[in-house]
C-alpha positions in Angstrom: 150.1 79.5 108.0 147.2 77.7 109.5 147.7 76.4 113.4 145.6 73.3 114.4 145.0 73.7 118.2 142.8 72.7 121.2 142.2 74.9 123.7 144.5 75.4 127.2 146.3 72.2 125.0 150.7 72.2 124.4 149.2 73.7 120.7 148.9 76.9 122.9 152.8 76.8 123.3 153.2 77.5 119.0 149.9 79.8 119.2 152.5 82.5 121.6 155.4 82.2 119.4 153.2 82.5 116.5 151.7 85.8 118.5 155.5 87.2 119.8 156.5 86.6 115.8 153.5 89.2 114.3 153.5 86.7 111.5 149.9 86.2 110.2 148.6 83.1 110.7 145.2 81.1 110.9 143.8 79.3 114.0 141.9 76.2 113.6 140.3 74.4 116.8 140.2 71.1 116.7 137.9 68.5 118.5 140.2 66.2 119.3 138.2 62.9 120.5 135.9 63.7 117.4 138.6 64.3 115.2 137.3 66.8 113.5 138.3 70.5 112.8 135.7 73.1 113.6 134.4 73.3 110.1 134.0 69.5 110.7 136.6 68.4 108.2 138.2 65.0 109.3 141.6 66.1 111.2 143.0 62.4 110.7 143.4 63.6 107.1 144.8 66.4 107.9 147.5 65.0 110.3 147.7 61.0 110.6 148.7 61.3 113.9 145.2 62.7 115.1 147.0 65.3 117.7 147.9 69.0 118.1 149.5 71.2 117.2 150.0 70.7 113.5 151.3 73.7 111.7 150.7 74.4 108.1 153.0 75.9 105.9 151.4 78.4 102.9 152.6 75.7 100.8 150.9 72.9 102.0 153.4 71.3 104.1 152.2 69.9 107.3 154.7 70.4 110.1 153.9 68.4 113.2 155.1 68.5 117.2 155.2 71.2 119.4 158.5 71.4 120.6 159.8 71.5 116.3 156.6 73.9 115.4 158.2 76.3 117.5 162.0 76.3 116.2 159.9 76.6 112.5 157.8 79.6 113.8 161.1 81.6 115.9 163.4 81.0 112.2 160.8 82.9 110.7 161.0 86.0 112.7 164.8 86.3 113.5 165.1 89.9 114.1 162.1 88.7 117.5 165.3 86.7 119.5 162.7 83.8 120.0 165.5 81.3 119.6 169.3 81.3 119.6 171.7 81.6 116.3 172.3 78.3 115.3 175.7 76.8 116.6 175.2 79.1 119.6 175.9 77.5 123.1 172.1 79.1 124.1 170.4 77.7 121.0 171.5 74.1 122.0 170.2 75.2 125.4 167.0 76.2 124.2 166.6 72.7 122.7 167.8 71.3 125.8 165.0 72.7 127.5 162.3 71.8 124.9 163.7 68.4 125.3 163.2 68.2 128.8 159.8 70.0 129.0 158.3 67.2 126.5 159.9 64.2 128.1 160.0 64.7 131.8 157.1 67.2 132.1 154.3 67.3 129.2 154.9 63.4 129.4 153.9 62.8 132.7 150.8 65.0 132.9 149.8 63.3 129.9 150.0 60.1 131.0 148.1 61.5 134.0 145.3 62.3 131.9 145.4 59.3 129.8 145.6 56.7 133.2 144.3 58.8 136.0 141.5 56.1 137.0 144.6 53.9 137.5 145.1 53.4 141.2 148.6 54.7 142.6 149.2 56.1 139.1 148.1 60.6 139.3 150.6 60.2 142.9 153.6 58.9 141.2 153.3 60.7 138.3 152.6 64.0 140.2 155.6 63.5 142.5 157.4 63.0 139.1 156.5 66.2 137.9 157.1 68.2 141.2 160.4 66.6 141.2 160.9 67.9 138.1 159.9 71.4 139.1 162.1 71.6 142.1 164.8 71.6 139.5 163.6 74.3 136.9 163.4 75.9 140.4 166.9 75.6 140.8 167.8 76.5 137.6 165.7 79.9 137.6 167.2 81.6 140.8 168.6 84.5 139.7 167.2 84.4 136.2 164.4 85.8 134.6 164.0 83.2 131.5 165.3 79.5 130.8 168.0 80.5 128.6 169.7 84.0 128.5 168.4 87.4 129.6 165.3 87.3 127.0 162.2 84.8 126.5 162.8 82.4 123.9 160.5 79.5 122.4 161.7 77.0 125.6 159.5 79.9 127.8 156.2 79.2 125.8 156.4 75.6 126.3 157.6 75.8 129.8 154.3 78.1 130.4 152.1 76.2 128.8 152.9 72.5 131.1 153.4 74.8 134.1 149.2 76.1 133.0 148.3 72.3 133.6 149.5 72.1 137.4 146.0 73.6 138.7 144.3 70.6 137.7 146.2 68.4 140.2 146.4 70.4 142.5 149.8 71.6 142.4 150.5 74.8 144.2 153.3 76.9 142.4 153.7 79.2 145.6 155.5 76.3 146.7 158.2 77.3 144.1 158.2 80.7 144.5 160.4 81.0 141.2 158.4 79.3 139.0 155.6 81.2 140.7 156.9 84.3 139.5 158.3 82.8 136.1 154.9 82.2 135.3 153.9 85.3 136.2 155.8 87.2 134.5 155.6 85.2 131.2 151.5 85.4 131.4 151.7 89.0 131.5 153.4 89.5 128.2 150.7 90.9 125.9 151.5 87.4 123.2 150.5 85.7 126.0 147.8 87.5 127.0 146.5 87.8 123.2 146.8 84.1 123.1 145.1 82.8 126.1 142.2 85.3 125.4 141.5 84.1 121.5 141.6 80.2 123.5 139.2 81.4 125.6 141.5 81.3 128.4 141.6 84.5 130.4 137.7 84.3 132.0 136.9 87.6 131.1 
């Protein structure tokens, strides 16, 4: 399998899962406002929709968005618990989850990225997102990871946006259990393996 990524981008979400799984795989950085893979290969060929991650199978098959890239990776690797049995109760929470990551938090920082110039626009957006927060807050009291006693696919993502908060300034002490959820989950050695082959970990 070949991941196309961007570093510290929500293509390091599949680049952990890929990592928990031990499943060999490829990495290929992408420049994304050049379009163009590292080798210099035109990425818009690759994947039409010019973004990352794209994950491609051995076979050829090109699958694309983060929050499906990971379900593909975890079925892969059953015996590593990185998502639910289908028709569980927790796998339909884990997608829960991924849903709500992508719409109501990767969303709004991108579009913080995208329209930050805009005046008025980084302040709603990053009240949107601490709102947001407050509630996986909520939801992690007394828990350790999103869904059930082990870390699942719905963790990766949920690191990955929460990685994104030091660039606007948003202080996760403030939530002290999402400060310690992300704590925790950047201290797995996937993680750590991960955010050191993006460059990630400053050492």
């Amino acid at each position: 399998m070949k991941l196309y990524y961007s570093p510290a981008a929500c293509s390091l979400s599949p680049h952990i899962v890929l990592r928990e799984t031990g499943l060999p795989f490829e990495l290929v950085q992408v420049n994304i406002p050049q379009q163009q893979t590292a080798s210099g290969a035109d990425y818009r060929a690759i994947n039409p929709k010019g973004q990352v991650p794209a994950l491609q199978r051995d076979d050829g098959e090109l699958i694309a968005e983060g929050p499906v890239i990971v379900q593909y990776i975890a079925e892969q690797a059953p015996d590593k618990k990185l998502l639910p049995p289908a028709g569980s109760v927790e796998r339909y929470r884990t997608q829960e989850w991924l849903n709500f990551i992508c719409s109501e938090l990767h969303k709004n920082f991108g579009l913080i990225f995208k329209y930050q110039s805009v005046a008025g626009m980084k302040d709603v957006l990053t009240e949107a997102i601490v709102q947001r927060l407050e509630l996986v807050e909520k939801h992690l009291q007394g828990r350790e990871y999103l869904v059930g006693d082990s870390f699942t696919v719905a963790d990766a993502y949920l690191f990955t946006v929460l990685s994104w908060c030091k660039f606007l300034g948003i202080d996760l002490e403030r939530l002290p259990e999402v400060s310690a959820f992300n704590a925790r989950v950047g201290a797995r050695p996937a993680v750590r393996e991960a955010l050191r082959a993006e460059g990630l970990l400053g050492e």
